[in-house]
mmCIF file of the C-alpha atoms, coordinates in Angstrom:
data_MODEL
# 
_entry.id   MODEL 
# 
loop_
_atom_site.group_PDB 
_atom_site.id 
_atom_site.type_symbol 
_atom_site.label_atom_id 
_atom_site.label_alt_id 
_atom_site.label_comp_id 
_atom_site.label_asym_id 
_atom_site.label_entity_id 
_atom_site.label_seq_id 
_atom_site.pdbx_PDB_ins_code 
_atom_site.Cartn_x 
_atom_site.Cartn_y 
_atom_site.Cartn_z 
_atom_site.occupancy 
_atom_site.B_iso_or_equiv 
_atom_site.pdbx_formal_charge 
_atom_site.auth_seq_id 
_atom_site.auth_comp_id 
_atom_site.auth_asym_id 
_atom_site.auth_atom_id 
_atom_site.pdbx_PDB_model_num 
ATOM 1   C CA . UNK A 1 1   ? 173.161 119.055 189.204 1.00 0.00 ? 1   UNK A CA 1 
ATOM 2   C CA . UNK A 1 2   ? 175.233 116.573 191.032 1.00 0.00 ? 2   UNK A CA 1 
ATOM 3   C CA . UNK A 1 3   ? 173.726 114.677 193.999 1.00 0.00 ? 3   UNK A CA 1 
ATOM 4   C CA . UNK A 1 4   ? 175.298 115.780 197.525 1.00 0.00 ? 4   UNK A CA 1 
ATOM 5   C CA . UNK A 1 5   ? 176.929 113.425 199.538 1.00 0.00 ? 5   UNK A CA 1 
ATOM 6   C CA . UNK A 1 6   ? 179.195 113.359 202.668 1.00 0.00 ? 6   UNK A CA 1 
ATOM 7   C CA . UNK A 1 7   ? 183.253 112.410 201.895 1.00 0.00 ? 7   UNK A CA 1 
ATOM 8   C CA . UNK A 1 8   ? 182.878 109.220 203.339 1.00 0.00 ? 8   UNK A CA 1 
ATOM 9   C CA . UNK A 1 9   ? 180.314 108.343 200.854 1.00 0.00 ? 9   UNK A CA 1 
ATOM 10  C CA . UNK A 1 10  ? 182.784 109.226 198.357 1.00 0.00 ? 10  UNK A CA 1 
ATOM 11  C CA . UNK A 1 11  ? 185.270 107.190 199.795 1.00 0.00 ? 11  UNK A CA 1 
ATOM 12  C CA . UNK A 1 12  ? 182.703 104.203 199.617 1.00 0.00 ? 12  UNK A CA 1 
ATOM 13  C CA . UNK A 1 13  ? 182.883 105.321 195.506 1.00 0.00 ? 13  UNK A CA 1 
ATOM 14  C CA . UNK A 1 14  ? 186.282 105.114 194.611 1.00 0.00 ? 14  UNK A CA 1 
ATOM 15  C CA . UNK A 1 15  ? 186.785 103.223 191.286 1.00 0.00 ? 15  UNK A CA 1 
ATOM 16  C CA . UNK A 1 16  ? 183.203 103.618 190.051 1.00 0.00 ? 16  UNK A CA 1 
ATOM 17  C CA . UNK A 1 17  ? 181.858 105.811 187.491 1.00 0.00 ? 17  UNK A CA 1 
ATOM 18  C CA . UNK A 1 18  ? 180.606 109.341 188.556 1.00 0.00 ? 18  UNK A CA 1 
ATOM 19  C CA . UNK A 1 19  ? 179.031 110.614 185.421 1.00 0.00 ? 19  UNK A CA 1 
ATOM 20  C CA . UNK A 1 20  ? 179.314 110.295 181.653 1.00 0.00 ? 20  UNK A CA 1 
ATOM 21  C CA . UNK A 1 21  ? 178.876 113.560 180.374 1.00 0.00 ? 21  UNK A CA 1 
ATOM 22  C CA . UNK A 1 22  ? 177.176 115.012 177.224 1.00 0.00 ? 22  UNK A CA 1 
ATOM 23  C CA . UNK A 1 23  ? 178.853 114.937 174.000 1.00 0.00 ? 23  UNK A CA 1 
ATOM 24  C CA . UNK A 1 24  ? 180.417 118.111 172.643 1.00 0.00 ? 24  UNK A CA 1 
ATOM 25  C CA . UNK A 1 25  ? 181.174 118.846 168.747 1.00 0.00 ? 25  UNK A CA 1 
ATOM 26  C CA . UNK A 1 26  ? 184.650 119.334 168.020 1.00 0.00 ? 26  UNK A CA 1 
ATOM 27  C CA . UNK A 1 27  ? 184.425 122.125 165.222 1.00 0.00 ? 27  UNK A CA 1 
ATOM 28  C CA . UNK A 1 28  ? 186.913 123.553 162.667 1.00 0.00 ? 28  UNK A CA 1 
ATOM 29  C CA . UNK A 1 29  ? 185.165 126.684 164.701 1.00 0.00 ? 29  UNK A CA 1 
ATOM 30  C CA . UNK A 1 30  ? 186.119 125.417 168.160 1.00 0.00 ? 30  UNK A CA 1 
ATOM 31  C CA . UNK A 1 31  ? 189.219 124.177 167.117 1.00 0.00 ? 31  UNK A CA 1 
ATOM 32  C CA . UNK A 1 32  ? 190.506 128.157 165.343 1.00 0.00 ? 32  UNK A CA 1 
ATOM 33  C CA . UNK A 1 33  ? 189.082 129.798 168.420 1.00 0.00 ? 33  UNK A CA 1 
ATOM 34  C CA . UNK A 1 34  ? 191.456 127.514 170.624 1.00 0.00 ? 34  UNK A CA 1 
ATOM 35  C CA . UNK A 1 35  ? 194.047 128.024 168.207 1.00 0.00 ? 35  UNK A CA 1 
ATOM 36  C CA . UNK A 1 36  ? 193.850 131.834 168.346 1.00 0.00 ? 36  UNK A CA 1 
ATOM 37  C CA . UNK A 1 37  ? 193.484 131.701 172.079 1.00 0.00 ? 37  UNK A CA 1 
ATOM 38  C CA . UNK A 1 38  ? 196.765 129.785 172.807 1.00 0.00 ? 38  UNK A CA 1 
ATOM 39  C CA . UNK A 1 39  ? 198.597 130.968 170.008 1.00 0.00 ? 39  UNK A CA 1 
ATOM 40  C CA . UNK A 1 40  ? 199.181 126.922 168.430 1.00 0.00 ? 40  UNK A CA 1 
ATOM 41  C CA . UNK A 1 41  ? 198.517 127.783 165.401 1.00 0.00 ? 41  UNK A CA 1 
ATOM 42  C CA . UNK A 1 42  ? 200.233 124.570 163.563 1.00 0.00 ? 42  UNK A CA 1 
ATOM 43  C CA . UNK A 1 43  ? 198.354 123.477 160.496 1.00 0.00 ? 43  UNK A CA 1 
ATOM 44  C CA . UNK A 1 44  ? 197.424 120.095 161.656 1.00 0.00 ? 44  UNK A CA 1 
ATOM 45  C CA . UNK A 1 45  ? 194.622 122.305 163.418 1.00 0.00 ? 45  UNK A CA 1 
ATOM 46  C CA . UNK A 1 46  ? 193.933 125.329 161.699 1.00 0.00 ? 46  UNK A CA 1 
ATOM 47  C CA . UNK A 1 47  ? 195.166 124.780 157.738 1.00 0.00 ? 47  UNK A CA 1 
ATOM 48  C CA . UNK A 1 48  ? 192.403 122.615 155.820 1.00 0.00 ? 48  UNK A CA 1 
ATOM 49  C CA . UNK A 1 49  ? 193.692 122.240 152.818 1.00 0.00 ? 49  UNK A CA 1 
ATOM 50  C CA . UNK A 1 50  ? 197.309 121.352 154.224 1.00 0.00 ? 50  UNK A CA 1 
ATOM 51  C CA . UNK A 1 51  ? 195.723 118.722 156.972 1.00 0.00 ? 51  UNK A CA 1 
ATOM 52  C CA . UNK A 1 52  ? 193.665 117.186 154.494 1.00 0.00 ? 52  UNK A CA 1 
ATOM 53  C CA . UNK A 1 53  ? 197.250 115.957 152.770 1.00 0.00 ? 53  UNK A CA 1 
ATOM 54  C CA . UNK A 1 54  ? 198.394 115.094 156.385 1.00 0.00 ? 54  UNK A CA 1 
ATOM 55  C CA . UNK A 1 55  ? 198.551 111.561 158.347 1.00 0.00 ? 55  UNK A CA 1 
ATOM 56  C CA . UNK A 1 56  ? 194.944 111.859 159.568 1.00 0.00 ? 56  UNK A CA 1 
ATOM 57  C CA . UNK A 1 57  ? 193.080 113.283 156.611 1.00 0.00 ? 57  UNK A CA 1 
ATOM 58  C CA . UNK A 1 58  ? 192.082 116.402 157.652 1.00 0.00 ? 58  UNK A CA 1 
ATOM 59  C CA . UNK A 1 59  ? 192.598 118.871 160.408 1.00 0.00 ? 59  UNK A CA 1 
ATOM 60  C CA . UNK A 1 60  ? 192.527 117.493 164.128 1.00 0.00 ? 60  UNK A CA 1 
ATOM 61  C CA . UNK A 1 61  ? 191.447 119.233 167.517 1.00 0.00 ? 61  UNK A CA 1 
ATOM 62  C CA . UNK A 1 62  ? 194.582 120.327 169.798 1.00 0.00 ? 62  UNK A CA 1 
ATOM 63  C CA . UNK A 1 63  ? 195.025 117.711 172.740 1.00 0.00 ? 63  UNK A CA 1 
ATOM 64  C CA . UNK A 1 64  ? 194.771 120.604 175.057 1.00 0.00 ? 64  UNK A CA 1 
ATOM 65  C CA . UNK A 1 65  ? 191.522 121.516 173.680 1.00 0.00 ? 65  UNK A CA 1 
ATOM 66  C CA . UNK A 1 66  ? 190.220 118.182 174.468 1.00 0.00 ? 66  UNK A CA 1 
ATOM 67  C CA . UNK A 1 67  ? 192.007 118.654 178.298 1.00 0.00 ? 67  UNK A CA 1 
ATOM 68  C CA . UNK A 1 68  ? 190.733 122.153 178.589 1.00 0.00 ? 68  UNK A CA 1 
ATOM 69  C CA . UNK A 1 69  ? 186.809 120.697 178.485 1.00 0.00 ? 69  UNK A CA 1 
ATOM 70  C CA . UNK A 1 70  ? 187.162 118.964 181.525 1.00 0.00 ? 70  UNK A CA 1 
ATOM 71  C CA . UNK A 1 71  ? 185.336 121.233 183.153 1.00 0.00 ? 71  UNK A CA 1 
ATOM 72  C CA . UNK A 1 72  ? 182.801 121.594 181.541 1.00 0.00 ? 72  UNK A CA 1 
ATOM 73  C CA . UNK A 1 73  ? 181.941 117.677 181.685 1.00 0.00 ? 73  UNK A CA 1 
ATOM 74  C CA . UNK A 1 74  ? 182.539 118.171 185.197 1.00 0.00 ? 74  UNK A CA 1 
ATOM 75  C CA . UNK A 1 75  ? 178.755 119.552 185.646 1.00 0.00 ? 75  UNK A CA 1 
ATOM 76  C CA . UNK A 1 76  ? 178.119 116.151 184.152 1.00 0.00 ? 76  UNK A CA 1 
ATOM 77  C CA . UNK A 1 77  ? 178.943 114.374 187.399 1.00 0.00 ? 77  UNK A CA 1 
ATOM 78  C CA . UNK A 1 78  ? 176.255 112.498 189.514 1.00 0.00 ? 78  UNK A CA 1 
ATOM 79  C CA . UNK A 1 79  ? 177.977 112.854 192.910 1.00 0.00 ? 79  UNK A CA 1 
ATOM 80  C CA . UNK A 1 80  ? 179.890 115.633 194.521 1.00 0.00 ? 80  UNK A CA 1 
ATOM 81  C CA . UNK A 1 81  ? 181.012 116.513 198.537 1.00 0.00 ? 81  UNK A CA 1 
ATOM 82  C CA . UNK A 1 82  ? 178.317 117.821 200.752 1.00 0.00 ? 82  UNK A CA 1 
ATOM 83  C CA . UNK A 1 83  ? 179.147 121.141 202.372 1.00 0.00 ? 83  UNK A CA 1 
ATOM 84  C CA . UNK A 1 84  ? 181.988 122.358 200.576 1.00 0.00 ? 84  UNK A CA 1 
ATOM 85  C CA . UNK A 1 85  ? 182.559 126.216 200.789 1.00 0.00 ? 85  UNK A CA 1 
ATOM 86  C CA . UNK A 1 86  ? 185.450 126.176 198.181 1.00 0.00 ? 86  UNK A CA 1 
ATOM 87  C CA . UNK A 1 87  ? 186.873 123.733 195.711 1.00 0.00 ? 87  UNK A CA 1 
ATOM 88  C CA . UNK A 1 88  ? 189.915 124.600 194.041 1.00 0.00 ? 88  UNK A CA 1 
ATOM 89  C CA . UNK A 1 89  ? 191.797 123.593 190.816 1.00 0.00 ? 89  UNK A CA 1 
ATOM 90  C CA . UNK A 1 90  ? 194.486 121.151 192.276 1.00 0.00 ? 90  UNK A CA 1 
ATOM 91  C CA . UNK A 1 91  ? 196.296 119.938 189.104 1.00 0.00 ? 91  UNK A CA 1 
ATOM 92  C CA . UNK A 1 92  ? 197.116 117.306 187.372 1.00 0.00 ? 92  UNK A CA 1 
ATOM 93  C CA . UNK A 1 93  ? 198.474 113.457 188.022 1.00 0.00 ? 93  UNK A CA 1 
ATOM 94  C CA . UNK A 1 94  ? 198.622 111.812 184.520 1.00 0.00 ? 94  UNK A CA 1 
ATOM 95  C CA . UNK A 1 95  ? 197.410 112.649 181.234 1.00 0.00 ? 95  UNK A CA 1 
ATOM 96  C CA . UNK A 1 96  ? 197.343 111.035 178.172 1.00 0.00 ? 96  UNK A CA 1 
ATOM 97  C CA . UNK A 1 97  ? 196.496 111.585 174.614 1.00 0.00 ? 97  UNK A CA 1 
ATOM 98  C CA . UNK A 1 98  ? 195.976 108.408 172.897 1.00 0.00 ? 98  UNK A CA 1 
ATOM 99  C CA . UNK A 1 99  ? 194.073 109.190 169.812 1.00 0.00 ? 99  UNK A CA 1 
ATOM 100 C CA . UNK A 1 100 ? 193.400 112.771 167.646 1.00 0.00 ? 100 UNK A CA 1 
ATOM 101 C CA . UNK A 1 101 ? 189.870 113.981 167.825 1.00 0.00 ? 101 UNK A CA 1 
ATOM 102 C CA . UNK A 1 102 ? 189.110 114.296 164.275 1.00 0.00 ? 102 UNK A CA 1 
ATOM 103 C CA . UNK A 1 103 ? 187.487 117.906 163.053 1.00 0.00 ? 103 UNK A CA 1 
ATOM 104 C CA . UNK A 1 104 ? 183.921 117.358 163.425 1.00 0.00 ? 104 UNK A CA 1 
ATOM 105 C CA . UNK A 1 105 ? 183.626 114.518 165.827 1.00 0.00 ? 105 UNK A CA 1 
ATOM 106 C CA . UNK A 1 106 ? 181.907 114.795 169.122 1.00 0.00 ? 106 UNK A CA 1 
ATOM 107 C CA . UNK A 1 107 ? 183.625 113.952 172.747 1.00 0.00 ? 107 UNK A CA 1 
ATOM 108 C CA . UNK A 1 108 ? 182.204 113.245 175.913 1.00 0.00 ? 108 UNK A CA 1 
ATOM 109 C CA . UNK A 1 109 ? 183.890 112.287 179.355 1.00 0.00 ? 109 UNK A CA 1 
ATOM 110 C CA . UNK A 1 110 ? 183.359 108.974 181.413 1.00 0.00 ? 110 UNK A CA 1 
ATOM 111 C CA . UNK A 1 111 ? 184.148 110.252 185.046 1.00 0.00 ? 111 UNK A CA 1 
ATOM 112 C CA . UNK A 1 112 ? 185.280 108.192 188.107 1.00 0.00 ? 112 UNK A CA 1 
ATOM 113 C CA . UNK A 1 113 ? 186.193 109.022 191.073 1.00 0.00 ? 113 UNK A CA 1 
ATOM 114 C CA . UNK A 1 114 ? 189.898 107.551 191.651 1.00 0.00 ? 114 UNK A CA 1 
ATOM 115 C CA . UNK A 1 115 ? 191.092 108.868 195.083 1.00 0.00 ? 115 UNK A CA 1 
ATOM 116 C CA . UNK A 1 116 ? 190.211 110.723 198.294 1.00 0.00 ? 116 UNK A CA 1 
ATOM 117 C CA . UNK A 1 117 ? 192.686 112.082 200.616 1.00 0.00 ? 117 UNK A CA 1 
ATOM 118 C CA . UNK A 1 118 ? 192.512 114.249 203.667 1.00 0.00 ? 118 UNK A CA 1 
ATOM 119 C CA . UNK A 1 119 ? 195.654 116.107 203.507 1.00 0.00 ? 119 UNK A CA 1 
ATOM 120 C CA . UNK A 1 120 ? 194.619 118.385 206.755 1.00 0.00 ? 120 UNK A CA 1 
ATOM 121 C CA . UNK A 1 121 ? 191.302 119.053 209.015 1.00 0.00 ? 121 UNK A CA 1 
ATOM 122 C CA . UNK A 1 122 ? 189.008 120.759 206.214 1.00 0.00 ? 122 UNK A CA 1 
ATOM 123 C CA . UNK A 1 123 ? 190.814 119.827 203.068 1.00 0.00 ? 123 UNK A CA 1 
ATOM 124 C CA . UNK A 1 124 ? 190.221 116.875 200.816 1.00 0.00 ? 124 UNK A CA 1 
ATOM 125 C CA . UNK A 1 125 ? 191.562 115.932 197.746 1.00 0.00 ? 125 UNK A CA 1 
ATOM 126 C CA . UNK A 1 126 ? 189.900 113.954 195.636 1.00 0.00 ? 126 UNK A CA 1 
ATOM 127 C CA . UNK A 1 127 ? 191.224 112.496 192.101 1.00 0.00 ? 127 UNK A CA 1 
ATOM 128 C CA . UNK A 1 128 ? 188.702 112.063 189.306 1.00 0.00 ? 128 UNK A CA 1 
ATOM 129 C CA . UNK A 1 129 ? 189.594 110.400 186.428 1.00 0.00 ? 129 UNK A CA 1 
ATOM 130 C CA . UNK A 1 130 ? 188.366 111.420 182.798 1.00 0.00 ? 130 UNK A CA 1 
ATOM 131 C CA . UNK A 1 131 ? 188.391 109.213 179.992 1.00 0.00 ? 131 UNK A CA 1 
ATOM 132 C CA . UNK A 1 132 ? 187.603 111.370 177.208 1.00 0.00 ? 132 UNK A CA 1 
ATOM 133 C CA . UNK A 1 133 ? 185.824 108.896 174.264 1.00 0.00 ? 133 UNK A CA 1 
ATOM 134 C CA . UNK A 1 134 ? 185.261 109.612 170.791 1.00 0.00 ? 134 UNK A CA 1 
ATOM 135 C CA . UNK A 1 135 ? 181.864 109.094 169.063 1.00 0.00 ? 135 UNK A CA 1 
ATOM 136 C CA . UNK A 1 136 ? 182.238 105.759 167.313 1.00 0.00 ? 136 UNK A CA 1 
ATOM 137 C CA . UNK A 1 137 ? 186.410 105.389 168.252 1.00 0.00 ? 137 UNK A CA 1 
ATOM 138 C CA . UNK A 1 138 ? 186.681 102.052 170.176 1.00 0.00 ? 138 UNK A CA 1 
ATOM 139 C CA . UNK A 1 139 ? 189.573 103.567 171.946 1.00 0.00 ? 139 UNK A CA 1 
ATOM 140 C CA . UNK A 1 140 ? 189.714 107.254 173.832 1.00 0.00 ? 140 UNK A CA 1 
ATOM 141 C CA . UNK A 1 141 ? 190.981 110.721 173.121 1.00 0.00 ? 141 UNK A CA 1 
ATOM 142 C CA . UNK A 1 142 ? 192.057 111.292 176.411 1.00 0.00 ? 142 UNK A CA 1 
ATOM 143 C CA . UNK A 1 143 ? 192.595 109.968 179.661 1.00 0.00 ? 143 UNK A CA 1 
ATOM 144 C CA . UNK A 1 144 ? 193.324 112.308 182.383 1.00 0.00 ? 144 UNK A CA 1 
ATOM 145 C CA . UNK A 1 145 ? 193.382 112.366 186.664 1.00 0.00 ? 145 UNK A CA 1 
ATOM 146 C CA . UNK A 1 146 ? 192.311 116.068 188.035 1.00 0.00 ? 146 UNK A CA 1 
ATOM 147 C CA . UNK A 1 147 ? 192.719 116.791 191.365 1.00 0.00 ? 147 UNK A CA 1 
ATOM 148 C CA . UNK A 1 148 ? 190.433 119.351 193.395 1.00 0.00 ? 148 UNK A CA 1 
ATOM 149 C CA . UNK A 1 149 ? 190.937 120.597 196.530 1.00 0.00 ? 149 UNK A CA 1 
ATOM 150 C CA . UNK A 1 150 ? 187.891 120.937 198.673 1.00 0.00 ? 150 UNK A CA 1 
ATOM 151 C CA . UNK A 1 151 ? 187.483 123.564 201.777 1.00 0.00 ? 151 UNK A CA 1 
ATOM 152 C CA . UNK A 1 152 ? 184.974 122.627 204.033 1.00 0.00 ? 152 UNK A CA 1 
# 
């Protein structure tokens, strides 16, 4: 559970870390249930034997899959706004996929808080972004700015 804290705290915390999350196991299990959810079905996900002959050696999770756990590492964070009574989805700024999550390897997200706007009286947006790492990868899976809208 994230610590509570008033927006102009927030503001005080723009550009440093918010939370590194858990790592999650990217499975050939995970990765066939995304597959049949979305209907990408290519076989540098879901066909073993053809991936294994492919550039990375095996199958690889779909960069959406990676984006669509944000979320969930989102729980992960150690700050969030103080009296909220809605936060919404906002979007997206900017992501990135910079390097396939391998079957079997485990992610996790670095979070930072990158921006806080008010765009009107009672609603803030703030801008988190999420570099997704790879266990034992020097570089990440993902890097990605969300945007929520907050209702106060």
């Amino acid at each position: 559970m994230p610590e509570f804290v008033s927006v102009e705290k927030l503001k005080q915390m723009i550009g440093l870390e918010n939370g590194l999350s858990d790592w999650v196991l990217i499975d050939q299990d995970r990765i066939n249930r995304f597959a049949d959810v979305t209907g990408q079905q290519s076989w540098i996900h879901v066909d073993i034997k053809k991936a294994k002959e492919g550039p990375y050696g095996g199958p690889i999770g779909h960069g959406d899959l990676t984006l669509s756990l944000i979320p969930m590492f989102s729980a992960s964070a150690k700050y969030g706004p103080a009296d909220v009574k809605m936060a919404v989805n906002y979007g997206l700024n900017k992501v990135r996929y910079l390097n396939p999550v391998p079957v079997d390897a485990r992610v996790r997200s670095r979070m930072v808080i990158s921006g806080i706007e008010e765009k009107q009286p009672g609603r803030v947006l703030m801008t988190t972004t999420h570099t997704i790492e790879i266990e034992g990868q020097e570089n990440p899976a993902c890097i990605a700015e969300t945007l929520t809208l907050l209702f106060f």
